[in-house]
C-alpha positions as CSV (number, residue, x, y, z in Angstrom):
1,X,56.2,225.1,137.0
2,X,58.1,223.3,139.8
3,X,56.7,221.7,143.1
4,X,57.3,220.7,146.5
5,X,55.5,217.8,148.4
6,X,56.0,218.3,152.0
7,X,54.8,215.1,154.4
8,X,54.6,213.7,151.0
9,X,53.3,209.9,152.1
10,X,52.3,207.7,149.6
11,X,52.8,210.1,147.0
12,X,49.0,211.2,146.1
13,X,49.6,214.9,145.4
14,X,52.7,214.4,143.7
15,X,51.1,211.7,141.4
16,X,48.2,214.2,140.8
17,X,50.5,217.0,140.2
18,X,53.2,215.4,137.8
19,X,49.5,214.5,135.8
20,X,49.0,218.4,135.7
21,X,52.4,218.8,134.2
22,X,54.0,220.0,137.0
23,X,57.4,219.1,138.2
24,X,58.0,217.9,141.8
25,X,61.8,218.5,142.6
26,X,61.8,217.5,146.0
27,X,59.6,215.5,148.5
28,X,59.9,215.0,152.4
29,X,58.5,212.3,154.4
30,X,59.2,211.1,158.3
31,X,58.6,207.4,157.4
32,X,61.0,205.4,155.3
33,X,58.6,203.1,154.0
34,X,57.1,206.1,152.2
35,X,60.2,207.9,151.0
36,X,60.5,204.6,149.7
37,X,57.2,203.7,147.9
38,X,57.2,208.1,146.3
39,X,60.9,207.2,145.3
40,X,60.2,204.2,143.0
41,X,57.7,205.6,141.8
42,X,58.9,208.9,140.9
43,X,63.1,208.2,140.0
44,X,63.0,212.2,139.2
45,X,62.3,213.6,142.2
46,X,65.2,214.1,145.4
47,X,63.7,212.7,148.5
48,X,64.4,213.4,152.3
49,X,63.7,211.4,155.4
50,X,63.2,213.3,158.2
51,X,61.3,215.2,160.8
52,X,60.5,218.5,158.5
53,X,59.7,220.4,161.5
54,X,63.9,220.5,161.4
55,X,64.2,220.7,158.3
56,X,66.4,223.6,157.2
57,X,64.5,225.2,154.1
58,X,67.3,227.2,152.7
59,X,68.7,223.7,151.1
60,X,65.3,223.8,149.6
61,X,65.4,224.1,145.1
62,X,63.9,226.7,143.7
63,X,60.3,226.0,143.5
64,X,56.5,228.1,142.9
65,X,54.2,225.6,143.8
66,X,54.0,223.7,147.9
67,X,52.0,220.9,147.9
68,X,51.7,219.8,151.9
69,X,49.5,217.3,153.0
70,X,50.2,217.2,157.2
71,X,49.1,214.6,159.5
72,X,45.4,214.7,160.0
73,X,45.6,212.2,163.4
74,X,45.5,214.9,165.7
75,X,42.4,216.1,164.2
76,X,40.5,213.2,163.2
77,X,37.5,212.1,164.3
78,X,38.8,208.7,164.5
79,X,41.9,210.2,166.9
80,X,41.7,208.6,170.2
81,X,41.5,210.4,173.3
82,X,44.0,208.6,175.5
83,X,47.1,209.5,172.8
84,X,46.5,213.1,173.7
85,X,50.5,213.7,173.7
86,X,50.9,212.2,170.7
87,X,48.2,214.3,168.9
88,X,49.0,217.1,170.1
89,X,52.8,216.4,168.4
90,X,51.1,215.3,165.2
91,X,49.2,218.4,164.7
92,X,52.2,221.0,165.7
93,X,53.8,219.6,162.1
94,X,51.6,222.0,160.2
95,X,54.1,225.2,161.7
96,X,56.5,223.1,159.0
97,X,54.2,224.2,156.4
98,X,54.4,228.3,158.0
99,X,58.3,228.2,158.5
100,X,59.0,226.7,154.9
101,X,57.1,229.6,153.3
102,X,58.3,232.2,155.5
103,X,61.8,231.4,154.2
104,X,61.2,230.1,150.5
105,X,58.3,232.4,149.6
106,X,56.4,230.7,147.1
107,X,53.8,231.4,144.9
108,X,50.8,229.0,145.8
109,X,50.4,226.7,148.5
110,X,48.3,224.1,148.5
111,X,47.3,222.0,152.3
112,X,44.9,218.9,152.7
113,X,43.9,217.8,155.7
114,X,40.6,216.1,157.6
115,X,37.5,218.6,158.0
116,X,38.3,218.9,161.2
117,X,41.5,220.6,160.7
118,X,39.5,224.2,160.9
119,X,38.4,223.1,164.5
120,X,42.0,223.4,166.1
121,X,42.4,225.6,168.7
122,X,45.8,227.3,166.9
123,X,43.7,227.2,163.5
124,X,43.4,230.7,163.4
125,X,46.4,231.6,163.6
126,X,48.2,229.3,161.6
127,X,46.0,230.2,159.1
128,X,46.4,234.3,160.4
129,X,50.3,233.3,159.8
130,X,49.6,232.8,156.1
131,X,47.9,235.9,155.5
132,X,50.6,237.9,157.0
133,X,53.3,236.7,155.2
134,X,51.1,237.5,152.5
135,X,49.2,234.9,150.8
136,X,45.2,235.2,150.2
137,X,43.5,232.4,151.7
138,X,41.0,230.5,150.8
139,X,39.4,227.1,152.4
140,X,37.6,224.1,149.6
141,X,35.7,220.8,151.2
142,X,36.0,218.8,148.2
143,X,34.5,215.4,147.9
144,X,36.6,212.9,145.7
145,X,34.0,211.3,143.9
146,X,32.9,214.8,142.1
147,X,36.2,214.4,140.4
148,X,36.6,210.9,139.2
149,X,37.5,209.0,142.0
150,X,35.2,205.8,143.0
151,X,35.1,207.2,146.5
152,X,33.2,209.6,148.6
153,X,35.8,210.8,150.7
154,X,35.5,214.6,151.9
155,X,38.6,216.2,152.4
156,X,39.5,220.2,153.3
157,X,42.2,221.8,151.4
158,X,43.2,225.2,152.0
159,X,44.8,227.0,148.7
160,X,47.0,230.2,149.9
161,X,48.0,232.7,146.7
162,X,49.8,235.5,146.3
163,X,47.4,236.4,144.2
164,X,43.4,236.4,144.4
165,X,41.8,233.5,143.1
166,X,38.0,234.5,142.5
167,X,37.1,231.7,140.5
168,X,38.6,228.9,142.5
169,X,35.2,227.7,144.1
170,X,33.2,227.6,140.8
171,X,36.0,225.8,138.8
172,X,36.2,223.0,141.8
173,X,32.4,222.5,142.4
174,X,33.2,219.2,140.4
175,X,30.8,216.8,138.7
176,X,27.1,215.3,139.2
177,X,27.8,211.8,138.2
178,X,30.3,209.5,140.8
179,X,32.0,206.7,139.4
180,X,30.9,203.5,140.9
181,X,33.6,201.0,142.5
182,X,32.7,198.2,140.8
183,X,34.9,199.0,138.5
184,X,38.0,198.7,140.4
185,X,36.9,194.7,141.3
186,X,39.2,191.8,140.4
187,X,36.7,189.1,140.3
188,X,39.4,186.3,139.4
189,X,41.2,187.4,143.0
190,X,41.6,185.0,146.0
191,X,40.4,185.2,149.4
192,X,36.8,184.0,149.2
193,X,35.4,182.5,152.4
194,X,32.0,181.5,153.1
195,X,29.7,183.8,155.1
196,X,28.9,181.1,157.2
197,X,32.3,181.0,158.6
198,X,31.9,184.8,160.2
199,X,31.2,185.9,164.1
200,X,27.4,186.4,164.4
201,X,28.5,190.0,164.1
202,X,29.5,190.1,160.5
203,X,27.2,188.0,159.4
204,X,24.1,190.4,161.3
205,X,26.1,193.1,159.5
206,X,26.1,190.9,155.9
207,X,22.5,190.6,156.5
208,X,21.9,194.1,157.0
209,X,23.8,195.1,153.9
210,X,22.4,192.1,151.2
211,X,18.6,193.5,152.4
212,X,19.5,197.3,151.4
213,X,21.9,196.4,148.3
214,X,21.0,192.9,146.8
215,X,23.5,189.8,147.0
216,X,26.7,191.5,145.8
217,X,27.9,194.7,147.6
218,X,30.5,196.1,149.6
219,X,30.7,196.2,153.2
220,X,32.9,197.5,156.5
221,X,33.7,195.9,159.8
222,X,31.6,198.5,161.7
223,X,28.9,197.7,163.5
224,X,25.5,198.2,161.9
225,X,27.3,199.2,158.3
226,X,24.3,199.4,155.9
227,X,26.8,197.6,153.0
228,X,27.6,200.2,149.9
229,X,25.6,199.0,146.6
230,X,28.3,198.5,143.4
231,X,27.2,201.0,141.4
232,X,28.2,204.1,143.7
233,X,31.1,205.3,145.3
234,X,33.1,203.6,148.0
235,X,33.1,205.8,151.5
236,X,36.0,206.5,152.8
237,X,39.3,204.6,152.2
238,X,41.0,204.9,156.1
239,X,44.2,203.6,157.2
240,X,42.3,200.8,159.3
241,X,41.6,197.3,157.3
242,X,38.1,197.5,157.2
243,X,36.2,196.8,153.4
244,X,35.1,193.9,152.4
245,X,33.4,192.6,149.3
246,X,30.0,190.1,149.2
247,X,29.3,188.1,146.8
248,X,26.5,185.4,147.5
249,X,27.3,183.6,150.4
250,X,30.7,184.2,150.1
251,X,32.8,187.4,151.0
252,X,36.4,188.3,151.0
253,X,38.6,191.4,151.9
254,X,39.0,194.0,149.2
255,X,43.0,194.0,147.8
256,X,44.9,196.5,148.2
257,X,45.1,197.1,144.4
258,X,41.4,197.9,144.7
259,X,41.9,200.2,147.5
260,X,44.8,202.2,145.4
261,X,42.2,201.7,142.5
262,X,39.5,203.4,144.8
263,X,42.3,206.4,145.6
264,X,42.6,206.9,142.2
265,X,46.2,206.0,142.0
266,X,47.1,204.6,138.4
267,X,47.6,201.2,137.4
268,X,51.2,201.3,137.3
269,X,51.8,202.7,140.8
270,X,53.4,199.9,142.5
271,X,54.7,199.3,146.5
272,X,57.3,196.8,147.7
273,X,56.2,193.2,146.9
274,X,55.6,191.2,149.9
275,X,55.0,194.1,151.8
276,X,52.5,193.9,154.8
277,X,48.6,194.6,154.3
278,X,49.1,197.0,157.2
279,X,51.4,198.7,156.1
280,X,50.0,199.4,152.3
281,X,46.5,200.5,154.0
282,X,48.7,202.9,156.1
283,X,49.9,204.5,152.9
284,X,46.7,204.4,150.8
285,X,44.5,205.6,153.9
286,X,46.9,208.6,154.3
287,X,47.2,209.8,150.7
288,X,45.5,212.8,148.8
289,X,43.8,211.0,145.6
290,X,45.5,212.1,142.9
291,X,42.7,213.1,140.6
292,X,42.1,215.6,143.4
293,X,45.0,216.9,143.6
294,X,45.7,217.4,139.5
295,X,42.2,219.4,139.3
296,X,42.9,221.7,142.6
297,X,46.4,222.1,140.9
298,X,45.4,223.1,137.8
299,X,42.2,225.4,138.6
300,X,44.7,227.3,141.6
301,X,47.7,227.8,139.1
302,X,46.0,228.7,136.4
């Protein structure tokens, strides 16, 4: 089976799909960087830099299987209110997902997006505009930590099949047992700076955390964060710099290998070296985690 990855970022869903033995023959992405980072890491694959709400699907390969994943900034609860132009922009790029299948037709496509997504005011009928063109459609809120990923990140994704899928829900409802972060820790890495050192803020927020999770634990620059105990899921992995691990008296930033470990990305998934903590959070925070991906993939084309 061969695949698409439309707004294809980081290169989540196509790592989770190339791990269900698909084939991902071509990938679009606005930002360079990205096109970029999904490039190196997957030689195979033609890539395209551009605005896909121009893109020109009949240049599109043959393909069953789209895999879109477009932005979520418009929708998020995180979006700020003041950038109301520029959300509004960022959420007319799912059309791109309706005109590419209009044209290209294929069998099963598969959308991730915030929760929130469903609460746009044109969701209706962009998702009406699936059904007519004739696809069944079928909405999933799947946690990532029900499907081996150290994180509890809840994500919608919307499968559309020209054919009915009766047991999609039953073969996603995932498993009991999360994986706990601590296994994505490098102990031996750098960074370690006493508590002590901290605004009054953090180290409230420190306090907070070591009473509910004991001396080592994670924790996030939000005000009041309770701290997340080792042995359970990281919460969600956003594009902002925010997790930190404790250790004692002594606390660092997590690395961005443990974030992409946290996403579920595989060991040898590599960026740019040198490149800018900014810029790999904006990468990781955007991606779909590819163990999610592979299992939607495989239960929806089976």
């Amino acid at each position: 089976m061969r695949a698409i990855d439309l707004f294809a970022g980081w290169g989540g869903y196509t790592t989770g799909a190339v791990a269900a033995g698909i084939e991902v023959v071509w990938a679009a992405n606005h930002w360079p960087l990205a096109v970029e980072v999904h490039a190196s890491n997957h030689p195979g694959t033609k890539h395209v830099c551009q605005d896909l709400r121009q893109a020109n699907w009949f240049e599109l390969p043959e393909y069953d299987l789209m895999l879109a994943a477009p932005a979520c900034q418009g929708h998020s609860t995180a979006s700020q209110p003041k950038r109301r132009q520029y959300h509004d922009t960022m959420r007319a790029t799912a059309w791109a997902i309706v005109d590419c299948a209009e044209v290209t037709r294929p069998k099963t496509i598969l959308v991730e997006n915030v929760p929130a997504f469903t609460r746009w005011k044109l969701y209706h009928l962009w998702r009406a505009a699936l059904v007519a063109l004739g696809y069944h459609v079928e909405e999933l809120h799947l946690i990532a930590s029900r499907f081996g990923v150290p994180q509890r990140r809840k994500r919608l994704f919307v499968v559309a099949s020209r054919k009915s899928l009766p047991n999609l829900r039953r073969a996603m409802r995932g498993h009991d047992v999360e994986p706990a972060f601590a296994s994505c820790i490098d102990w031996s890495a750098p960074g370690w700076r006493p508590v002590r050192s901290t605004t009054a803020t953090a180290r409230a927020r420190i306090a907070k955390g070591r009473k509910r999770c004991g001396s080592t634990f994670l924790t996030q620059h939000v005000s009041n964060h309770p701290g997340v105990p080792l042995d359970e899921p990281i919460r969600t992995i956003t594009t902002k710099d925010q997790w930190a691990l404790v250790r004692g008296d002594e606390h660092r930033p997590l690395t961005m290998r443990e974030l992409a470990r946290g996403m579920g990305f595989p060991a040898h998934y590599t960026w740019p070296d040198g490149l800018a903590r900014t810029e790999v959070h904006r990468g990781l925070g955007n991606a779909v985690c590819p163990p999610v991906g592979r299992e939607l993939i495989l239960a929806a084309t089976a």
